[in-house]
C-alpha positions in Angstrom: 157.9 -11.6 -129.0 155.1 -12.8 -126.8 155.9 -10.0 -124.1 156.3 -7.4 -126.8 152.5 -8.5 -128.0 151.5 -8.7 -124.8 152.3 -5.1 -123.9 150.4 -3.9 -127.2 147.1 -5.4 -125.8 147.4 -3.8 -122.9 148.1 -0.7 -124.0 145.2 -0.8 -126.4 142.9 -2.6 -123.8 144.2 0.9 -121.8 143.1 2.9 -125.1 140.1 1.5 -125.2 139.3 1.6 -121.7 140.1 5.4 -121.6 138.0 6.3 -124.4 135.2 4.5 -122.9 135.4 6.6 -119.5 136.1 9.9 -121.6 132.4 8.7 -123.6 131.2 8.5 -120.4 131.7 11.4 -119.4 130.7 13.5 -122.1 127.1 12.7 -121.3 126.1 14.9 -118.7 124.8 13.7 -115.7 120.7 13.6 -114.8 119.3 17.2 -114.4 116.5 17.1 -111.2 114.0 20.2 -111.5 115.5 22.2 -108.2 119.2 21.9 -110.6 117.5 23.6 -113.8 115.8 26.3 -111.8 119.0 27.4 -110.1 121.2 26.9 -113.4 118.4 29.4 -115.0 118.7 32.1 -112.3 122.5 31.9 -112.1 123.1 32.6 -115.8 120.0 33.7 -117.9 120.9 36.8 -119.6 117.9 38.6 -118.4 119.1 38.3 -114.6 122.2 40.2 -115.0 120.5 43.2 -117.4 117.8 42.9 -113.7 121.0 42.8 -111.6 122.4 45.7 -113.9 119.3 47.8 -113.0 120.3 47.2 -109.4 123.4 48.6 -109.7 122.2 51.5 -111.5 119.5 52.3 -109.1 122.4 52.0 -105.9 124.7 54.3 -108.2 121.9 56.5 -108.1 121.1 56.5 -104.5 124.8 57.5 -104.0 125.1 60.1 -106.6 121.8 61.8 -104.4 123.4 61.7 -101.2 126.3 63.1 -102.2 124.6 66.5 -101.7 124.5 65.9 -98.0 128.3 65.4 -97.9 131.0 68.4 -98.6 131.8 69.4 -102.1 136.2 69.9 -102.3 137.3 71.2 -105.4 141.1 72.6 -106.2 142.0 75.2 -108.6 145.0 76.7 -109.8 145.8 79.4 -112.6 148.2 81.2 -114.7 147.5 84.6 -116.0 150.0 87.0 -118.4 148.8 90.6 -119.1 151.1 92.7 -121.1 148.4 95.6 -120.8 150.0 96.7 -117.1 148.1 99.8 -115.7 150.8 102.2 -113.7 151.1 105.5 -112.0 154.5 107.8 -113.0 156.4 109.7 -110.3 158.9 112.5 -110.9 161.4 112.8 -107.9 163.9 115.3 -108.2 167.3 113.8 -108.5 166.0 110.9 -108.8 164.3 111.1 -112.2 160.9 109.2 -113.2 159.6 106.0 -111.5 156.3 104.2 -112.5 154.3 102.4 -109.8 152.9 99.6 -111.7 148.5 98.4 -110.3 149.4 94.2 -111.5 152.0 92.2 -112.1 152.9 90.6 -116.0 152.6 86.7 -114.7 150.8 86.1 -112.2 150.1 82.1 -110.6 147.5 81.0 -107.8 146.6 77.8 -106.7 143.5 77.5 -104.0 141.3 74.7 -102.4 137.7 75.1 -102.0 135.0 73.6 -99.8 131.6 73.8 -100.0 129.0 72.5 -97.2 125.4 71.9 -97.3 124.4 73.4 -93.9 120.5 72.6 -94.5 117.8 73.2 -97.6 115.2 72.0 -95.0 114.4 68.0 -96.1 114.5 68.3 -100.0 117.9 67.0 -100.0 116.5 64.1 -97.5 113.6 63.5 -99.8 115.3 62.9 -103.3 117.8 61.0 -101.5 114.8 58.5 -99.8 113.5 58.8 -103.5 116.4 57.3 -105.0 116.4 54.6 -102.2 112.9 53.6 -103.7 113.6 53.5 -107.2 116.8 50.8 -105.7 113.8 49.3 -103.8 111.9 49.1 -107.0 114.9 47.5 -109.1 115.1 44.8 -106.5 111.8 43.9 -106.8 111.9 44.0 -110.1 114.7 41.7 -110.3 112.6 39.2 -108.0 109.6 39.4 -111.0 112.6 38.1 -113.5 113.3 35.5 -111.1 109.6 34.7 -110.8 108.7 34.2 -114.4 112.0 32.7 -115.3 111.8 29.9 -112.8 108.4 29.2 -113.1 108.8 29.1 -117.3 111.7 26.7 -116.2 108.8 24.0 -114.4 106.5 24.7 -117.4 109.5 24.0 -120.0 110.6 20.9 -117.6 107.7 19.1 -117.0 106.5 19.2 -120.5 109.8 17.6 -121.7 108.8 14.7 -119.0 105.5 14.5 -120.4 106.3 14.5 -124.2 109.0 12.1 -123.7 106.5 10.0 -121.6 103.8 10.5 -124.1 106.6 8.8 -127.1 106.8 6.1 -125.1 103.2 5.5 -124.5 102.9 6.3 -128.7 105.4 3.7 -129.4 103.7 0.5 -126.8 100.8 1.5 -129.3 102.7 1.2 -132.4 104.5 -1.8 -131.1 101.1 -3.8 -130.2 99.7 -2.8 -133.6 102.2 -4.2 -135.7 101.6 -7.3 -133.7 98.3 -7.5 -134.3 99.0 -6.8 -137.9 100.9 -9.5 -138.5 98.4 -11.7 -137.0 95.8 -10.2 -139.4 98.5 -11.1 -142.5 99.1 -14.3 -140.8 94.9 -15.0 -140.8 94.8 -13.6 -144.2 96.8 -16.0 -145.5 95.5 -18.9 -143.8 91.8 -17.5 -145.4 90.2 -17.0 -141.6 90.6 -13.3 -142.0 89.6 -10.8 -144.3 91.5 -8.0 -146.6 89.5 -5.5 -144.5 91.1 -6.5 -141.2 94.8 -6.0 -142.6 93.7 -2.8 -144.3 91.9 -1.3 -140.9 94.7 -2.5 -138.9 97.4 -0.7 -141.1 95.5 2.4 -140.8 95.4 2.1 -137.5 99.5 1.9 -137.5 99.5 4.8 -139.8 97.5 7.1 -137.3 99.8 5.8 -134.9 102.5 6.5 -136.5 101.5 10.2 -136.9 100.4 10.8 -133.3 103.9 9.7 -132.4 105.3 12.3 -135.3 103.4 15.1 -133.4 104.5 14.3 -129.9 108.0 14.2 -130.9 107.8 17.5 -133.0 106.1 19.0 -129.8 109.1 17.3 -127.7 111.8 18.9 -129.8 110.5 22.0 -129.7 109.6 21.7 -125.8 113.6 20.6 -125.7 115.0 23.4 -127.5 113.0 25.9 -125.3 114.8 23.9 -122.2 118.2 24.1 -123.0 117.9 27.3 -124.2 116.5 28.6 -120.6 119.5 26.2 -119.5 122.1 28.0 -121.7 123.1 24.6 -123.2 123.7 24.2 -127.2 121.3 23.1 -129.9 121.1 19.6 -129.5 123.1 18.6 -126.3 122.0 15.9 -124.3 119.1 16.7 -122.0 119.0 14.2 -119.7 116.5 14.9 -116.7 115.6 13.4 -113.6 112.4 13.6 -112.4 108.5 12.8 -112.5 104.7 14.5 -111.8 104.3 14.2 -108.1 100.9 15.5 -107.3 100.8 15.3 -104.0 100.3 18.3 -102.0 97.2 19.5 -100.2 94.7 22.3 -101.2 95.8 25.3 -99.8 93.0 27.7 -98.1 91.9 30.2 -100.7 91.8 33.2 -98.0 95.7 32.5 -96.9 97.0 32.2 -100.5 95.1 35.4 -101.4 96.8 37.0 -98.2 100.0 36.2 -99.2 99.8 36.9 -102.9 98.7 40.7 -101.7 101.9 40.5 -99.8 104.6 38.7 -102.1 103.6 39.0 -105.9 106.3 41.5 -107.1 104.2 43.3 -109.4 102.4 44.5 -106.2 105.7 45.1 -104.6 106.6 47.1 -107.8 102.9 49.4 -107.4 103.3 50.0 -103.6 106.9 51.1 -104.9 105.7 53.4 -107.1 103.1 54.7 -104.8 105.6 55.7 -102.0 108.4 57.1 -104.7 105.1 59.4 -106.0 104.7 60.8 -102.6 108.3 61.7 -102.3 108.8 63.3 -105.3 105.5 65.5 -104.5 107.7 65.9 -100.7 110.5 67.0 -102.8 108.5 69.4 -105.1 107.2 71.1 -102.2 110.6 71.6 -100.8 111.7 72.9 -103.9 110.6 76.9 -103.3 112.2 76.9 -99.2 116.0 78.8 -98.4 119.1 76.7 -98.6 121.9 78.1 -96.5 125.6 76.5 -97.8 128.6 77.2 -96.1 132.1 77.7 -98.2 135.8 78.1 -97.2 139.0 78.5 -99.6 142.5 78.4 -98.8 145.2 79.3 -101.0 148.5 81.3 -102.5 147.9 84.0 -104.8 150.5 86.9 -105.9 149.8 90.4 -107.7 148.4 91.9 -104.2 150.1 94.9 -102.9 152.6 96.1 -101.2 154.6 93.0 -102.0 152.9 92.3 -105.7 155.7 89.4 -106.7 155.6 87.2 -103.8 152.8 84.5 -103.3 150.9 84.5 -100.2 148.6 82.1 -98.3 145.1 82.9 -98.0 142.1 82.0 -96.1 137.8 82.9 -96.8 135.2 81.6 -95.2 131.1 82.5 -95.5 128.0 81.6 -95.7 125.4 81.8 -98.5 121.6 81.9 -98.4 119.6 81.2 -101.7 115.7 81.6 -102.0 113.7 80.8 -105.2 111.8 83.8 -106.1 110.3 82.9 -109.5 110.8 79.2 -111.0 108.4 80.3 -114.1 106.0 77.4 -112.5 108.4 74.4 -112.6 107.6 73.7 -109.1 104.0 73.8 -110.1 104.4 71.2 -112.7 106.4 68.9 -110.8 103.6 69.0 -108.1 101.5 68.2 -110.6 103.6 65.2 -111.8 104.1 63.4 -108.7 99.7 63.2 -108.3 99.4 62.0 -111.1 102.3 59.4 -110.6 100.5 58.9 -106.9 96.8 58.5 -108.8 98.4 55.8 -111.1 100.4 54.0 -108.8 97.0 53.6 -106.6 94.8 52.6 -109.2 97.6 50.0 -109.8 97.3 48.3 -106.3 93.5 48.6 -106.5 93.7 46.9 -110.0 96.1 44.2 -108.6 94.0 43.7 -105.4 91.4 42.0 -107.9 93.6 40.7 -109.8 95.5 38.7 -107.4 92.7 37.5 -105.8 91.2 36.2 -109.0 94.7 34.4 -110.5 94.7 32.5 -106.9 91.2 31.4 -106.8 90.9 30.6 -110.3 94.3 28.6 -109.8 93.1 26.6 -106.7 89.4 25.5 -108.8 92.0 24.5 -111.5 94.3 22.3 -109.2 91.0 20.7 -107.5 89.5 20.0 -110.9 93.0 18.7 -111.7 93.2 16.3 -108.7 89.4 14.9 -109.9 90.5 14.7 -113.3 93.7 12.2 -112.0 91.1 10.3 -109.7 88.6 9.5 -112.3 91.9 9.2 -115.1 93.3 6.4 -112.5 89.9 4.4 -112.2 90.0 4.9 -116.2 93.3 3.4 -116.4 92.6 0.1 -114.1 89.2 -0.5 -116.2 91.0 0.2 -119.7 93.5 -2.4 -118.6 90.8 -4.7 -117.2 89.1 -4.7 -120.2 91.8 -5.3 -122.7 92.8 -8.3 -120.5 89.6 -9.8 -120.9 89.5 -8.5 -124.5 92.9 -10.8 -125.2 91.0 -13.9 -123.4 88.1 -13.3 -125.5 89.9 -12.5 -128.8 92.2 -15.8 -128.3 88.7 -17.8 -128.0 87.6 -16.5 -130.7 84.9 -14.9 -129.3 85.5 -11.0 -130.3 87.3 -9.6 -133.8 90.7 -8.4 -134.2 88.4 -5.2 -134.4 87.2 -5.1 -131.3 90.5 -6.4 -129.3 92.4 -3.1 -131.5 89.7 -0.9 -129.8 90.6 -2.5 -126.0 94.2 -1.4 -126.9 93.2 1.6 -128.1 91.6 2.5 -125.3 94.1 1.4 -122.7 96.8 3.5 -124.4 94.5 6.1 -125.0 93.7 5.9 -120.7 97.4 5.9 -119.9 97.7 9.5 -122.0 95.1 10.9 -119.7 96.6 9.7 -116.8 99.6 11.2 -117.5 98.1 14.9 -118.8 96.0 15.2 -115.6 99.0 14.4 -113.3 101.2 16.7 -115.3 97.7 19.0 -114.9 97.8 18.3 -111.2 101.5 19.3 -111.0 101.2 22.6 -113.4 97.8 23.7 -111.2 100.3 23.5 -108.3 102.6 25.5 -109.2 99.7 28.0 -110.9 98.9 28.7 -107.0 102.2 29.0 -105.9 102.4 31.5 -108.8 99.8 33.3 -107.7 100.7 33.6 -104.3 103.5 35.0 -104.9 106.1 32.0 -103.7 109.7 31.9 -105.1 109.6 29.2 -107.6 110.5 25.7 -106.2 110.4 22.2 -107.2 
């Protein structure tokens, strides 16, 4: 009996040991910033319709250079004419015969080949045409990348800041209802008065709504992360991480430099640009010769003298085509590909000022970020100064309960800029990486 019952408690000790590791884990482990960004590119749905424009664009770069390559086709045919043209004879002795032109069923089968031999460069250009538009895709694809990573570190470290920010709400709550039961506590003894317990619950209620805010922001914030992360509504979120703000000021001339080069929108004009000026190459190639050459091989029957029998065949030649009258479609599509170069130019021109602005305007918002943490740090150390002294003060008796909830209020109220200028500070950063063009990182 006493081994039996000692078997049962180990096998539920093993129960219960095994439900505790499968609890365990069920929570997923801590999610560092470089793991969501690459978790976003691998498997947002707007990547693969990017990647799918890729592959489209490459089709179509194929599907143009198969002009340059020969053009085999087969053929094969059955024909039955009961309408048979003929020529009678009359030969003494021999009585009528009819020569007959074609035969009643007649079968061919033939292979054909046609070769481009040259239609001097238009071919070349709508094939290094389609080449842009894959060029194009690609960098497209990059911009996707761009924005989704970078939405990624916005959606991130706002989650780390809210969640922060509750925690800073509820060290405020928590010293509140201290100090409200002290004002109860002095009420009742009669060394305090109704108006201190009613200021100091109003106090808790603001509190109390501040921290409602944050943590409506926070699941809101949260929702926007796991939905970037593909993960379901309500899952745990559990991230790793923190505002690390510092990184030196980058020079303003080398970011701009480097945004003109890297920022796939300017990618995507320059693109543009150099697809307009082929398609204008290949309108202007559109009115010259193109010589093809063609051979066909093959059995046929219904040829005289021996109309019934099927007989191999060979025909070779060349052909020369020259547009004499397009009823001005060349024309237009001359037209088109200016205006396509005119916008594409005024594009880059447009970005040229544009990317120098978004990278100076983010470098003066990262320095005033960094000034903002400096002064919010000094802030902090005085706010904490001065509610340590306020505490001293407030236990001699010196100050009211008034004065020592302001010193707390103050100090809590620090820490919250503190931590908005560092996540400030860490945002600006990445706002010139952004703007330089960079491939987002943590």
């Amino acid at each position: 009996m006493t081994s039996l019952r000692a078997r049962l408690l180990t096998a539920l000790a093993a129960v219960v040991f095994a439900g505790g590791v499968l609890a365990e884990d069920a929570t997923p482990p801590p999610l560092t910033l470089g793991q969501a960004i690459e978790t976003v590119l691998k498997r947002y749905p707007t990547i693969d319709a990017a990647q799918a424009a890729v592959d489209a664009s490459r089709a179509r770069s194929t599907q143009a250079s198969a002009a340059l390559l020969p053009q085999v086709s087969g053929q094969g045919g059955y024909t039955y004419n009961s309408l048979r043209p003929y020529v009678a004879f009359t030969f003494p002795g021999i009585g009528t015969t009819a020569l007959y032109e074609s035969i009643q069923n007649s079968y061919n089968a033939s292979v054909s080949v046609r070769q481009l031999l040259t239609d001097f460069g238009r071919t070349d250009a709508l094939v290094k045409l389609a080449r842009t538009g894959e060029l194009t895709a690609r960098d497209a694809l990059d911009a996707t990348r761009h924005q989704l990573g970078y939405e990624t570190i916005q959606a991130f470290y706002g989650v780390l800041l809210l969640r922060q920010s509750v925690s800073v709400a509820d060290e405020e709550i928590q010293s509140l209802e201290e100090a409200r039961r002290i004002a109860d506590r002095k009420f009742a003894a009669g060394s305090a008065t109704k108006f201190d317990v009613l200021t100091t619950g109003v106090r808790q209620a603001n509190a109390r709504n501040r921290r409602t805010d944050i943590v409506n922001a926070l699941e809101k914030q949260e929702a926007l992360l796991r939905q970037l992360l593909g993960r379901g509504l309500g899952s745990p979120l559990p991230l790793e991480g923190d505002f690390d703000p510092s990184r030196e000021t980058p020079d303003v001339s080398t970011a701009i430099a480097e945004g003109l080069k890297n920022r796939p929108e300017m990618k995507i004009a320059i693109d543009g640009e150099t697809g307009a000026h082929l398609q204008l190459e290949a309108a202007s190639r559109e009115a010259r010769p193109t010589i093809a050459a063609q051979a066909a091989a093959g059995v046929d029957d219904g040829n005289l003298p021996s109309m019934y029998d099927n007989r191999g065949y060979v025909v070779g030649g060349v052909t020369l085509s020259v547009p004499l009258f397009t009823g001005r479609r060349i024309s237009g599509e001359r037209q088109e590909a200016r205006a396509g170069i005119r916008s594409a130019q005024a594009r880059i021109n447009e970005l040229n000022g544009t990317i120098g602005t978004d990278v100076t305007d983010a470098i003066s918002d990262w320095s005033a970020a960094r000034a903002r943490l400096t002064n919010a740090d000094a802030l902090v150390d005085q706010a904490a100064e001065a509610l340590a002294l306020a505490r001293t003060r407030y236990g001699n008796g010196v100050i009211t309960n008034f004065e020592l909830l302001d010193a707390q209020s103050a100090a809590r109220s620090a820490e919250l800029t503190r931590l908005q200028a560092r996540y400030d500070c860490v945002l600006a950063s990445q706002a010139v990486s952004r703007a330089a063009g960079r491939a987002p990182q943590p």
